[in-house]
Structures are given as C-alpha cells and as structure tokens.
ZAVEXLO-977866 format. One record per residue (C-alpha): residue number from 1; x, y, z; residue in three letters. Coordinates in pm, whole numbers, padded with zeros to 5 digits. Each point is the difference from the previous one (the first is absolute). Layout:
BEGIN
(node NUM; (X; Y; Z); ALA) ...
//
This chain:
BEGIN
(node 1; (-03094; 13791; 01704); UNK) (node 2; (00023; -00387; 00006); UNK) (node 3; (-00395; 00021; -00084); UNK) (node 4; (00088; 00033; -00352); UNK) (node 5; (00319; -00265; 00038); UNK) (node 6; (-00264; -00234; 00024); UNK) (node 7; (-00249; 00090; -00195); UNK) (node 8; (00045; 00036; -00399); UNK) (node 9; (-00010; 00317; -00218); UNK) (node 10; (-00306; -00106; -00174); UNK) (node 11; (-00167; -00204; 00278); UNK) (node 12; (-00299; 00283; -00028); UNK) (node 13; (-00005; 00038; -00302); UNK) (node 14; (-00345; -00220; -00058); UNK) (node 15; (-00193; 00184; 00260); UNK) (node 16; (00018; 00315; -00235); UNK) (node 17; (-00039; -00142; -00307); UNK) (node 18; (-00319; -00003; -00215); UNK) (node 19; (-00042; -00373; 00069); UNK) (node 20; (00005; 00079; 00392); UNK) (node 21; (-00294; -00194; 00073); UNK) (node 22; (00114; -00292; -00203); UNK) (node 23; (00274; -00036; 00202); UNK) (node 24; (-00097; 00063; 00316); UNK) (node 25; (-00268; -00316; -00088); UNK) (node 26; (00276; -00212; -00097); UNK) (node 27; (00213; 00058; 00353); UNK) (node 28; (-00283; -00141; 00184); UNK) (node 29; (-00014; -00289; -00229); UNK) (node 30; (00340; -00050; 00044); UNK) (node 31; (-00024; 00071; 00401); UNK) (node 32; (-00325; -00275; -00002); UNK) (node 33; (00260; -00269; -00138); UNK) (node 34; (00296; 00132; 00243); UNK) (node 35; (-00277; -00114; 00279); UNK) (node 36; (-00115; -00325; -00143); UNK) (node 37; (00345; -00121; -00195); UNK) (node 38; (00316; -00057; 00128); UNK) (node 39; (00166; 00020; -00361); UNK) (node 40; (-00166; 00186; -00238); UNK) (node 41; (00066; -00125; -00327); UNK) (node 42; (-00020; 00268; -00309); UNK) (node 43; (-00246; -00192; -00208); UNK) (node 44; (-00253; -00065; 00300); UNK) (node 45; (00011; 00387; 00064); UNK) (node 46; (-00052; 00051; -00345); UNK) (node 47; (-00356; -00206; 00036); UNK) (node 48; (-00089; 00155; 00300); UNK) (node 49; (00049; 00362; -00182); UNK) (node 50; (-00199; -00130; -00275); UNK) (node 51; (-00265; -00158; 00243); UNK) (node 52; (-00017; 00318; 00192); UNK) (node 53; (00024; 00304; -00243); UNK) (node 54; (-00085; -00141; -00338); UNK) (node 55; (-00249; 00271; -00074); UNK) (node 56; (00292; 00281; 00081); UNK) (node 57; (00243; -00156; -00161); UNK) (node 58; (-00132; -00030; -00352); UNK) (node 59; (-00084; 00368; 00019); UNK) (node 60; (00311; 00081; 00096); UNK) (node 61; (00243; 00196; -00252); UNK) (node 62; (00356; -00157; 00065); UNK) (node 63; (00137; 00146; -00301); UNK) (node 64; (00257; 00226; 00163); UNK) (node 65; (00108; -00294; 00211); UNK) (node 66; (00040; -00208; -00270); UNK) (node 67; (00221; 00254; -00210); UNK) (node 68; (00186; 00025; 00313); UNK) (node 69; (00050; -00392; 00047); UNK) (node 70; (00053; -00047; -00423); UNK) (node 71; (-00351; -00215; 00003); UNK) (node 72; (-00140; -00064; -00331); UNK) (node 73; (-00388; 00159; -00063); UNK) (node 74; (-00172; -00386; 00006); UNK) (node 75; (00160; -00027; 00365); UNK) (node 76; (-00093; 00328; 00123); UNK) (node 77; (-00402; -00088; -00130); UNK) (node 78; (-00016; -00343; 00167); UNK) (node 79; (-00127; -00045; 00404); UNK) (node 80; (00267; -00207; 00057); UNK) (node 81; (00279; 00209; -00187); UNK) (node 82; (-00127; 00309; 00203); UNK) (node 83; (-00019; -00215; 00368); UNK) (node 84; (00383; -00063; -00101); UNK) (node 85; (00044; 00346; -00099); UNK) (node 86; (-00115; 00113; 00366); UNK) (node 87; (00193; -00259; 00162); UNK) (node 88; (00356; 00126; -00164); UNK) (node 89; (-00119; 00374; 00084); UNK) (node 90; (-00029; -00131; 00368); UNK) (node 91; (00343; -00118; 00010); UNK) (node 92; (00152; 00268; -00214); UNK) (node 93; (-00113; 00272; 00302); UNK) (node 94; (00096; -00242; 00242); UNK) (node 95; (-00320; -00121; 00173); UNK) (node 96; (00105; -00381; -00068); UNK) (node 97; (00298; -00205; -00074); UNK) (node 98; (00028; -00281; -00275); UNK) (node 99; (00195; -00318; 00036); UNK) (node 100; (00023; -00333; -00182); UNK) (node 101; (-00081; -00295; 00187); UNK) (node 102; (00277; -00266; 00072); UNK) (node 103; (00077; -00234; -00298); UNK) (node 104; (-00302; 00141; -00177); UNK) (node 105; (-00036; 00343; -00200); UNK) (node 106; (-00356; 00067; 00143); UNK) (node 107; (-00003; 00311; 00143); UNK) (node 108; (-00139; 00076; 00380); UNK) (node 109; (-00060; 00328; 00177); UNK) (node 110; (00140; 00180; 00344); UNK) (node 111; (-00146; 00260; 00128); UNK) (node 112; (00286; 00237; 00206); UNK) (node 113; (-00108; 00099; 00343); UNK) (node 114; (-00025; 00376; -00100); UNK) (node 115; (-00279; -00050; -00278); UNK) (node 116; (-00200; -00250; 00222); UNK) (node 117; (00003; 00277; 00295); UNK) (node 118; (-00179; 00280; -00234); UNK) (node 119; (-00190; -00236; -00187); UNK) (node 120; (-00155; -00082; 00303); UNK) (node 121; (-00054; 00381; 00107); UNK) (node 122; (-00197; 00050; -00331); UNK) (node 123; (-00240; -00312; 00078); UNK) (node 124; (-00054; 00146; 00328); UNK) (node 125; (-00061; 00308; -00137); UNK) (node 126; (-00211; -00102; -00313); UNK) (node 127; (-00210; -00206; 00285); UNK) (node 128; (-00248; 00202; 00223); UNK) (node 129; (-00079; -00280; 00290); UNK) (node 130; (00031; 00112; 00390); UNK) (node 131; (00352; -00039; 00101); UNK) (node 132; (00027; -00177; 00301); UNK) (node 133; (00119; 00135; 00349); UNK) (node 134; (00236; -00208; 00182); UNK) (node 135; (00051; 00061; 00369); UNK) (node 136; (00296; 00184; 00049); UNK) (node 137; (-00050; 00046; 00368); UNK) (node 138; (-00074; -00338; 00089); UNK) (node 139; (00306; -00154; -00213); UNK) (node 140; (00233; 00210; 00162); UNK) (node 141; (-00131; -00088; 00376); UNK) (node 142; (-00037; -00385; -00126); UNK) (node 143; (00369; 00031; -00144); UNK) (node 144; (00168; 00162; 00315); UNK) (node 145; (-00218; -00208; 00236); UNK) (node 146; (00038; -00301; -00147); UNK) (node 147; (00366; -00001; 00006); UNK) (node 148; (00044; -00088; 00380); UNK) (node 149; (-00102; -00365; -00097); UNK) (node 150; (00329; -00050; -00210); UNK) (node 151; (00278; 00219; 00080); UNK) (node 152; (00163; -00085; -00347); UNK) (node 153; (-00281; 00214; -00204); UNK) (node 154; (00133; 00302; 00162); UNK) (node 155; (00099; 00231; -00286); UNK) (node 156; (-00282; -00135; -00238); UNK) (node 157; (-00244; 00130; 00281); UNK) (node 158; (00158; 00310; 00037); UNK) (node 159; (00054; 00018; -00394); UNK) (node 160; (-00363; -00075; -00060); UNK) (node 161; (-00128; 00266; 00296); UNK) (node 162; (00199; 00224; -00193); UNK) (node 163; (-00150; -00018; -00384); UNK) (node 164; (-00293; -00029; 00145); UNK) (node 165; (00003; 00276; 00185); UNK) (node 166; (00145; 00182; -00301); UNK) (node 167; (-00299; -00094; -00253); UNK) (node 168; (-00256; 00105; 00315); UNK) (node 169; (00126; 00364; -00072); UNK) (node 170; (-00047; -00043; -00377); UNK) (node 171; (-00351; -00129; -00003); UNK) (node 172; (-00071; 00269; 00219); UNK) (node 173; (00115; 00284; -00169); UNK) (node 174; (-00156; -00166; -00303); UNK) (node 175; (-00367; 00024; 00182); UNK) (node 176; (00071; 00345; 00078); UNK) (node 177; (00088; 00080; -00353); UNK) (node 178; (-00289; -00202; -00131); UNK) (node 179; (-00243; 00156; 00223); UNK) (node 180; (00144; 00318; -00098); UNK) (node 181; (-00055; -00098; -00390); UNK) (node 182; (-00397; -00115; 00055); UNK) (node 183; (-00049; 00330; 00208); UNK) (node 184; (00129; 00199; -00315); UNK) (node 185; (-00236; -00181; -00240); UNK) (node 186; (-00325; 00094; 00171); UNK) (node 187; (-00021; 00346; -00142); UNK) (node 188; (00025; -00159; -00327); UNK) (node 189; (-00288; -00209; -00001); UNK) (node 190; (-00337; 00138; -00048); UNK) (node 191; (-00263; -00251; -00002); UNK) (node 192; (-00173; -00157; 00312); UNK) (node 193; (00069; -00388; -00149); UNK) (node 194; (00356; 00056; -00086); UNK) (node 195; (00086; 00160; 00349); UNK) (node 196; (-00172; -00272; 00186); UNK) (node 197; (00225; -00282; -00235); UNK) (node 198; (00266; 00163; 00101); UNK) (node 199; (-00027; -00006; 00353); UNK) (node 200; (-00138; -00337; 00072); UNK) (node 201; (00147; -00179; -00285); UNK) (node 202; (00321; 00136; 00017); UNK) (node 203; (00106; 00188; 00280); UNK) (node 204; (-00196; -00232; 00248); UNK) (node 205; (00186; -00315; -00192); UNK) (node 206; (00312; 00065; -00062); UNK) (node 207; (00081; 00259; 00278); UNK) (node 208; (-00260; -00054; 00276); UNK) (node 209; (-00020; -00409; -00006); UNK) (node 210; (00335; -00047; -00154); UNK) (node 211; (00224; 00211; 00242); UNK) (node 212; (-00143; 00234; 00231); UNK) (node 213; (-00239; -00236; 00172); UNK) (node 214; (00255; -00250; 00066); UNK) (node 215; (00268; 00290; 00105); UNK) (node 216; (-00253; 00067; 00314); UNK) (node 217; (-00144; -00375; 00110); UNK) (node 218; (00212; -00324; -00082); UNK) (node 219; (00311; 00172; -00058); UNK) (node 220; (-00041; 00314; 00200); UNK) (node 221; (00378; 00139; 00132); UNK) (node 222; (-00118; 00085; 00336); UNK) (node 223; (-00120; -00380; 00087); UNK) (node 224; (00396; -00123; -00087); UNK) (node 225; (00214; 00331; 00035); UNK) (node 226; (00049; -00060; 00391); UNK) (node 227; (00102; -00335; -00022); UNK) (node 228; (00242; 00029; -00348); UNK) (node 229; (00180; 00321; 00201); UNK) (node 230; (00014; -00207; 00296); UNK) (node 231; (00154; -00310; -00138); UNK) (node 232; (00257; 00220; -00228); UNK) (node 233; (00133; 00196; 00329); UNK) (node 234; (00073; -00321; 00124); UNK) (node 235; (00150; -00106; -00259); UNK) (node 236; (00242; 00332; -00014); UNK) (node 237; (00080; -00073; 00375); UNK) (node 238; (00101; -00330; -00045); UNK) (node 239; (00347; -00001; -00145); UNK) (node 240; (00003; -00368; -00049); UNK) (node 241; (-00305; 00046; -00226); UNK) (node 242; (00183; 00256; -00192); UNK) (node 243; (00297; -00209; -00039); UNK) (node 244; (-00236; -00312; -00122); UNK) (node 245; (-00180; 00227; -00279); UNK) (node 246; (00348; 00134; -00105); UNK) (node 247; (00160; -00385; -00008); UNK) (node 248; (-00266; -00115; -00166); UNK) (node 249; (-00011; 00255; -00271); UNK) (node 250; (00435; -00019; -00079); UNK) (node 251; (-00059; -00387; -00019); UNK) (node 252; (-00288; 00079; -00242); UNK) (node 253; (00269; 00258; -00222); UNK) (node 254; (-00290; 00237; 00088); UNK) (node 255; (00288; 00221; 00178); UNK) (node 256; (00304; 00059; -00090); UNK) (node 257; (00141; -00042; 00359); UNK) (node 258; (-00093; 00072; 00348); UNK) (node 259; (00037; 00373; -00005); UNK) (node 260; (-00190; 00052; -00280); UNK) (node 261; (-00296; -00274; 00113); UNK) (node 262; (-00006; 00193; 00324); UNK) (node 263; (-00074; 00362; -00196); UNK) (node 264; (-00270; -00129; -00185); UNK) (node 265; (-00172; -00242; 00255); UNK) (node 266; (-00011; 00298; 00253); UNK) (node 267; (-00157; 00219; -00309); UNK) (node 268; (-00248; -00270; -00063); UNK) (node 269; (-00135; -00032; 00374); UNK) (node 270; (00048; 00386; -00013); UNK) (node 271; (-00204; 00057; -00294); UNK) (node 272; (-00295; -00223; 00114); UNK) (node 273; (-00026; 00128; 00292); UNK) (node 274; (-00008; 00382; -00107); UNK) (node 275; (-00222; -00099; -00276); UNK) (node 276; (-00229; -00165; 00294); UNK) (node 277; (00012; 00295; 00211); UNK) (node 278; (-00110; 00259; -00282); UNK) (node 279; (-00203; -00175; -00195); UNK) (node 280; (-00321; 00094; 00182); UNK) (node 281; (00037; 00376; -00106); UNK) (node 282; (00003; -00099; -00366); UNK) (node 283; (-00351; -00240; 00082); UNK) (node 284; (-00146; 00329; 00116); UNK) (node 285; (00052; 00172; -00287); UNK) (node 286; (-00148; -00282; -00230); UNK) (node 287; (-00294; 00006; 00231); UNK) (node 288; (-00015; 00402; -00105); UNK) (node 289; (00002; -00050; -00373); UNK) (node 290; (-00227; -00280; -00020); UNK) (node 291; (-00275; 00232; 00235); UNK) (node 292; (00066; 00246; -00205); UNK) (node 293; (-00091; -00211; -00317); UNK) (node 294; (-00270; -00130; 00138); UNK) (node 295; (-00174; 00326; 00116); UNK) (node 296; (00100; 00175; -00336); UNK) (node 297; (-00157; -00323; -00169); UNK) (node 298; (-00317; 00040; 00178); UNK) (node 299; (-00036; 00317; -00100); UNK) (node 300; (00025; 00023; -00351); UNK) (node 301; (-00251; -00307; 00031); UNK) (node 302; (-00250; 00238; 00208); UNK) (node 303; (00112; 00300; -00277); UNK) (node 304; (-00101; -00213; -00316); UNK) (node 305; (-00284; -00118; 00137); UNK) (node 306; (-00161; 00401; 00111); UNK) (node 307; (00149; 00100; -00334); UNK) (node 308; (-00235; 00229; -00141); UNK) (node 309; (-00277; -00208; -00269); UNK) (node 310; (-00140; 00300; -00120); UNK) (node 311; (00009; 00212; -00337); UNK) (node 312; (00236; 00202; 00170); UNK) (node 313; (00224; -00311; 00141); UNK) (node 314; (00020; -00165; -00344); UNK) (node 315; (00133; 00312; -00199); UNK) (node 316; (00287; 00025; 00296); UNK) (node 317; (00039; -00393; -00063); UNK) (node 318; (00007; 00085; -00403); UNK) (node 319; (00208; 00288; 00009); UNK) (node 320; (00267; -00175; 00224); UNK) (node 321; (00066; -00213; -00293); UNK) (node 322; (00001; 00267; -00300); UNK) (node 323; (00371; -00066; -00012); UNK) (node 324; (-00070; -00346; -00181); UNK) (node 325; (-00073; -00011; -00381); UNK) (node 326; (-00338; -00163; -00006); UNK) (node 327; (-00149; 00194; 00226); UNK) (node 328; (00131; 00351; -00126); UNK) (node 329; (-00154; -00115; -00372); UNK) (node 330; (-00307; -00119; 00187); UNK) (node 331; (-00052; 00318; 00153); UNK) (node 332; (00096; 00199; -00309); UNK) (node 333; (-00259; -00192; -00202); UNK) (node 334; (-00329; 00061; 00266); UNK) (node 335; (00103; 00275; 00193); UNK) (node 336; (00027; 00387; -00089); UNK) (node 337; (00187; 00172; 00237); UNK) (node 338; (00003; 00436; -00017); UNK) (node 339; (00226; 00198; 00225); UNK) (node 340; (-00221; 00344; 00147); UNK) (node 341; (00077; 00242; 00245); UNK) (node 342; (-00152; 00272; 00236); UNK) (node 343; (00019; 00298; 00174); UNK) (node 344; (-00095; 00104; 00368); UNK) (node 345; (00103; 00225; 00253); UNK) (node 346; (00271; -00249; 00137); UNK) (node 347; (00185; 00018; -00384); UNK) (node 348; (00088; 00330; 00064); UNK) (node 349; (00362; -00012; 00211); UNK) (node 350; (00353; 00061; -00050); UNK) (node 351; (00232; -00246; -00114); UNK) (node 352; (00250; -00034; 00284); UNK) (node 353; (00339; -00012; -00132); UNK) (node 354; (00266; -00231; 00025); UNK) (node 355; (00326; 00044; 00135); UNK) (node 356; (00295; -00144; -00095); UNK) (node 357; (00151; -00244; 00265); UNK) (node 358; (00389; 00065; -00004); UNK) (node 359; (00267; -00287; 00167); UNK) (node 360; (00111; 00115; 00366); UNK) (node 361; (00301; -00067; 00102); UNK) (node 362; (00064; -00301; 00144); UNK) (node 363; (00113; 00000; 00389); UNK) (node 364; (00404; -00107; 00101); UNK) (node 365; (00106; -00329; 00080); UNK) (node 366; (00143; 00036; 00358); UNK) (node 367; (00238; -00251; 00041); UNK) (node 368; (00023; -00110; 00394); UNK) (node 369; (00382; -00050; 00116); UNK) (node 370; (00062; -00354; 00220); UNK) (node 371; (00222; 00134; 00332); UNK) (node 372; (00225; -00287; -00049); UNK) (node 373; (00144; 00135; 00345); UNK) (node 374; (-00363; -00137; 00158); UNK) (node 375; (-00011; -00307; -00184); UNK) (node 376; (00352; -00125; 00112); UNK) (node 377; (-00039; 00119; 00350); UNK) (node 378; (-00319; -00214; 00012); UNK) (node 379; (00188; -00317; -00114); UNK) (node 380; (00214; 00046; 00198); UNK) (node 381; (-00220; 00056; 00357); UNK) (node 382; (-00118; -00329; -00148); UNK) (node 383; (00298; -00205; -00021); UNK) (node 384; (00118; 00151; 00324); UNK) (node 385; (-00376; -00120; 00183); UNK) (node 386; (00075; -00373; -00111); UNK) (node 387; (00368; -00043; -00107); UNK) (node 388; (00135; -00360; 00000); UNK) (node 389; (00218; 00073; 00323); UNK) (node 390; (-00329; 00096; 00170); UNK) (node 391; (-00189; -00330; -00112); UNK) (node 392; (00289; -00204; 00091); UNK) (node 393; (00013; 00167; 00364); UNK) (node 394; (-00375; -00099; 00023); UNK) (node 395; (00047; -00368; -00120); UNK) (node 396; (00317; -00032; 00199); UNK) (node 397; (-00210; 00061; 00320); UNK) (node 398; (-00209; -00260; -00162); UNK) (node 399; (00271; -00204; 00022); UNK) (node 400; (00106; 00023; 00373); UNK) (node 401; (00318; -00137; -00068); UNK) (node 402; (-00149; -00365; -00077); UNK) (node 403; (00064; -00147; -00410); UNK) (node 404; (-00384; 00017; -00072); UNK) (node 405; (-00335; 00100; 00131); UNK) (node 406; (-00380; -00013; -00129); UNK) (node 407; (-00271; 00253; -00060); UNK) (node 408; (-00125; -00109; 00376); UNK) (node 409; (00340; 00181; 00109); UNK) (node 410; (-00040; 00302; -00189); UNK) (node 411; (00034; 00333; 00188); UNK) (node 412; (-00326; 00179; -00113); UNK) (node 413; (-00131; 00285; 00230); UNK) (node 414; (-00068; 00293; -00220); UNK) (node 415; (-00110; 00047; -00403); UNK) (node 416; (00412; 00096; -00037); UNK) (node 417; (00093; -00345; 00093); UNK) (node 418; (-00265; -00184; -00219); UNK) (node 419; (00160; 00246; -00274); UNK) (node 420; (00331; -00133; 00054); UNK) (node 421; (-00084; -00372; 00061); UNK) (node 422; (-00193; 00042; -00375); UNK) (node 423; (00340; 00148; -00125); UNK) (node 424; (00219; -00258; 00184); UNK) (node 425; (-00192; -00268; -00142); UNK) (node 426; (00031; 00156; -00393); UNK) (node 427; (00371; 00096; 00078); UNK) (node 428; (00086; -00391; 00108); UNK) (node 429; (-00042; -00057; -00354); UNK) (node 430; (00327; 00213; -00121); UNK) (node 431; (00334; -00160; 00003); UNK) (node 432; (00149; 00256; 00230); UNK) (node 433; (-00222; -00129; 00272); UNK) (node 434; (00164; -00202; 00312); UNK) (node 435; (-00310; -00136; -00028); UNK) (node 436; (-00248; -00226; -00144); UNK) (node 437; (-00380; -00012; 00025); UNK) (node 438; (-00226; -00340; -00101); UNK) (node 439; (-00391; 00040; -00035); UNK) (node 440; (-00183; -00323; 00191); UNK) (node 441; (-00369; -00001; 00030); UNK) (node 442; (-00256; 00209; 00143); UNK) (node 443; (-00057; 00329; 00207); UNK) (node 444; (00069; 00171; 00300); UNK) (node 445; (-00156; 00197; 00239); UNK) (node 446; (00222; 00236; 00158); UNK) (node 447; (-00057; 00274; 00184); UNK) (node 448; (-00302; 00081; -00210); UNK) (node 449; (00214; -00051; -00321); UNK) (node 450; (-00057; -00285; -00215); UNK) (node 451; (00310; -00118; -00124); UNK) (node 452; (00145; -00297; -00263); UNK) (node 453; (00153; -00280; 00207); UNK) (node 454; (00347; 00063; -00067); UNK) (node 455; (00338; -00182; 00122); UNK) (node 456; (00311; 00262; -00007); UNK) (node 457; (00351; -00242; -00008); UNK) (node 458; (00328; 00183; 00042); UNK) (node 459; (00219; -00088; -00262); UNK) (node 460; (00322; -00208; 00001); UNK) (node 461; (00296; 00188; 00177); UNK) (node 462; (-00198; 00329; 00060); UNK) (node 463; (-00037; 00039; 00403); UNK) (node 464; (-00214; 00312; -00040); UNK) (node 465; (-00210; 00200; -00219); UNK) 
//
C-alpha cells in the first residue's frame, strides 16, 4: 500500500511503548510550537519540553534509549540530556526531520505533513470540547447559487457542492452511529444521577445542540433541496455550462482533458443530486433512533426511580453485584447463607426425558435455467420498436425537406412521437447522424409535452436523414 511508502517502519512505535504518555505529551508540545513558530529551532523545543513536562521527564527511565543511542549514564540522568534523548527518538521513528541552519550548525526542526496530520487527530481526540457543526446544506446552496455572479468560479462551485455534499453523508451516518452508541449505554448505567448526566450533558450537547438541532432548523435539507436540484438541472441542460466547468477545470490541470473533465463533472452534478433526492429517507431513520433513545432513556429514568427501596429491593441490588470481590468478602464476613429443601405434593412427578435432536437433511439447491431464447427475442422486439432507421424516418419528417427546424416544428401527436423526438434528440449526438442538435434556452409547450428548446441543423453535404 503507499500508506506505509510514506509512513516509516517505526513511526508507531512510541504509541506502544511504556513511555506512551510521555510521548504523546511531547507531540502536542511540539504541535503548540508548529502553530506559534514558523522555524522551530531544536534548543527552543528543548525549553518548551522542559517548561511543559519537567515533572515527567525526570521520572522518566531513558535507559534503554540511551543504550540504544550509545549515551553515557550522567546524560541519560540529566532533564536536559533526557529532553534531547526524546527529541532524537522523535526523529529516529520519523515524526520530525533535523536540519542545520544555513552558515550556522544550530540545528532547527520540520515537522513532515504525515506526523502533523495524526498528531493533530490525537489532540482532537485527547480533547473532549463540542465539535462544531458546519452547515453543509447551506454551503452547498451558497456555493452553487452564488456562482451565477461570476461565471469563472464554475468548477470551484460545483467542486465545493460536491465535498460538501460528500461530508453531509458522513456527519450523518456519524449521528446515526452515535445515537446508536448512547442508546447501547443506557442499560449499563444504573443510577438515577449518572443517567440524567448522560442525557442532558452529553447526548443533549454534543448530539442534540451540536448536530441534530441544526440538521432540522437553520440547515434543514428540505428548506434548500428544491432550489440546489433546480439550479443543478439547469445546469445539466445547459451545454455551454458544461463546457465552462470542463474548460475551467483542464486550464486548472484538474482534468486531464475534455473527455475525462466531462465524466467526472456529469458524476459530480449526478452525485449531488441523487444524494439530494435520497437523503430524506436516511433523516427519517435518524429521527427513529434518536425516539427510540429518548423513550428507552426515559424509561430506565422512571425504572430507577420505582426501583424497589425495601429489604427485599436491596438484597436484589446486593446480590446483582456478588460477582465483585469486595462485596463477595463482605457478604462472606456478615452473612450466613444455608441451602434447605422441601417436599409437597407438586415434588412428586416424572422427569420428562430428553431426546436427542439429530441434523435433517438439508433441502436442494434448485438452480433456475435463463431461456436465453426469451431474453434475445426481447432485445430484439426492442431494437426493432426504435431502430435508428425508424428515428431517422421520424426526424426526417421533422425535417420537411428544409436544412433545419426547431422544437416549435416538431411533429408530436401521440406518446410514440414524443418517444422518438427524445431519441432523435440523444441520437444527434452520434457521429453517424446527418444531423446535429444545439440546446438554447428554455421550454416548450407542445401538445401537452414539455419539451427542451432544441435547434436540429442538417449537416454539411447530407440532403436527408
């Protein structure tokens, strides 16, 4: 995989090592002075480590670092001698890069662009603050709106639509999957205080405030779905828009030509749009999951609080915890316990027996035969109901002998003939046409079919279709 071309062999090795925590402490010193420095130097790290983690350091044992490195023992015992110690460790596995300063042997630090990346996802992790929602729906309206102002921002509109549209999905399936995970730790709490915590302090914060409520007012899909699938089908029936995005993204060496810039700017609009038109089912099912958390909350609030208070309700409560040490020597120590029996008139019965349960056998696979006879006589009705000589004969009557004609002059009396102006219009794109179609702007009503305004130009030499 080029993951680990990248990457060194030992780049993980400090996150498993005894000295974990040490190191993890000294990444974020060394990601607080990537944010404030624009060249680190080795020696101001080396006070900021000291600064930061003098207390860990000198408790640190860097003795098998220091064999490794040949490092005297009066090195190895000194804050500073250690702080260097860490820093060559952090090179060696290759989460920074050493290099001399010019005309000077003092020594300043680079961070590659791999290390900074996962340092980063271990401060974010290591952090618990609210993670902020940004408005997905909203930036990918602004974005495609937006870019009928300047005609020249075409493909970053479209390009931005697009990720945005593409890190909607993810946040959503990550609410789902969250939701899913606080659902699944209700049974697990059993007091009253810590299921209340839970739900107000951090369901209600970081799922209700932090995504779901702004998923359903500010940047709710139905107030801008209409109008981002409305501006994308125009832009899909405007060919010079098309061309613009595709221009625009060659010049850019986004594309590597024309062909290729048309494949993935169609898959972009495509992809939006589908995403647009779907996305509502996968709402509904958040809105399922987080009921269902919130009426499976409230009631294991209402259980613990009827929980039984008796005698009776505190042995259950003691004797659901006999599986932990200190209470099963507690109970050993003040409670004796004798097993006794009795007999009535309802211990007097016959075992039933037991049978053995033997394997059946298991039914046949029937494997269904495809009449390739049916399936080729179908294709081929098919071809013969619209075959190119039978679209041609349509758009030739179209035609009427003259070298062009509009949408206005279309012959459309029946469903058959809007069929085969649809199929003219798709088959004026292949080069053994006579013909060419161009898209201008606008509908038409015709006949009680709306139809593209369309201008159908015979081409050079050919005196029919």
């Amino acid at each position: 995989m080029e993951l680990f071309k990248r990457i060194p062999d030992k780049f993980f090795n400090i996150l498993t090592s005894r000295k974990k925590e040490l190191y993890v402490e000294a990444l974020f010193v060394l990601r607080q002075a990537f944010k404030t420095e624009l060249v680190i130097k080795r020696e101001d790290l080396i006070s900021m480590l000291v600064n930061s983690l003098e207390n860990n350091i000198i408790q640190a044992d860097f003795s098998e670092e220091a064999q490794e490195m040949g490092v005297g023992k009066e090195e190895q015992n000194e804050i500073s001698g250690k702080a260097h110690l860490l820093i060559r460790k952090l090179r060696d596995t290759g989460w920074i890069e050493l290099e001399y300063e010019r005309n000077s042997f003092d020594e300043n630090i680079t961070i590659p662009d791999y290390a900074i990346d996962v340092i980063n996802l271990l401060y974010d992790l290591s952090v618990n603050r609210v993670k902020e929602y940004n408005s997905y729906v909203y930036a990918t309206y602004a974005a495609i709106k937006n870019s009928g102002e300047n005609s020249d921002y075409l493909y970053q509109a479209l390009q931005a639509a697009y990720q945005n549209t593409v890190k909607l999905v993810d946040e959503l399936k990550l609410l789902f999957n969250n939701i899913k995970r606080y659902y699944q730790k209700i049974h697990d709490v059993t007091s009253i205080n810590a299921l209340l915590e839970e739900h107000f302090d951090q369901y209600k914060e970081q799922i209700i405030d932090t995504f779901y409520y702004p998923l359903k007012t500010i940047d709710s899909v139905p107030r801008f779905k209409y109008s981002i699938l409305s501006n994308l089908n125009e832009w899909i029936m405007d060919e010079r828009i098309i061309s613009n995005i595709v221009t625009q993204g060659v010049n850019r060496h986004v594309f590597s030509d024309e062909i290729a810039g048309r494949d993935e700017t169609l898959h972009m609009i495509n992809s939006i749009a589908d995403t647009y038109e779907s996305i509502e089912g996968m709402i509904t099912e958040i809105d399922k999951k987080h009921i269902e958390y919130i009426n499976a909350s409230i009631d294991r609030i209402r259980y613990q609080m009827n929980a039984d208070r008796s005698i009776k309700g505190k042995l259950i409560t003691v004797l659901k915890h006999i599986d932990e040490e200190k209470v099963f020597v507690k109970m050993n120590d003040h409670i004796e316990a004798y097993q006794h029996g009795f007999m009535d008139m309802q211990s007097l019965y016959n075992r039933v027996k037991r049978t053995v349960k033997t394997e059946g056998k298991p039914l046949p696979i029937l494997e269904t035969k495809e009449n390739l006879n049916i399936i080729e006589g179908f294709l081929s009705d098919v071809k013969k109901q619209y075959s190119n000589k039978k679209i041609d004969k349509y758009i030739n009557e179209c035609f009427n002998g003259k070298q062009e004609f509009f949408t206005e002059d279309a012959i459309i009396k029946t469903s058959e003939d809007f069929i085969l102006f649809l199929l003219g219009t798709l088959r004026g794109r292949e080069k053994s046409a006579r013909y060419q179609v161009e898209f201008t702007k606008g509908n038409i009503n015709l006949n009680g079919y709306s139809l593209p305004r369309l201008h159908f130009i015979m081409k050079n030499g050919a005196k029919d279709v």
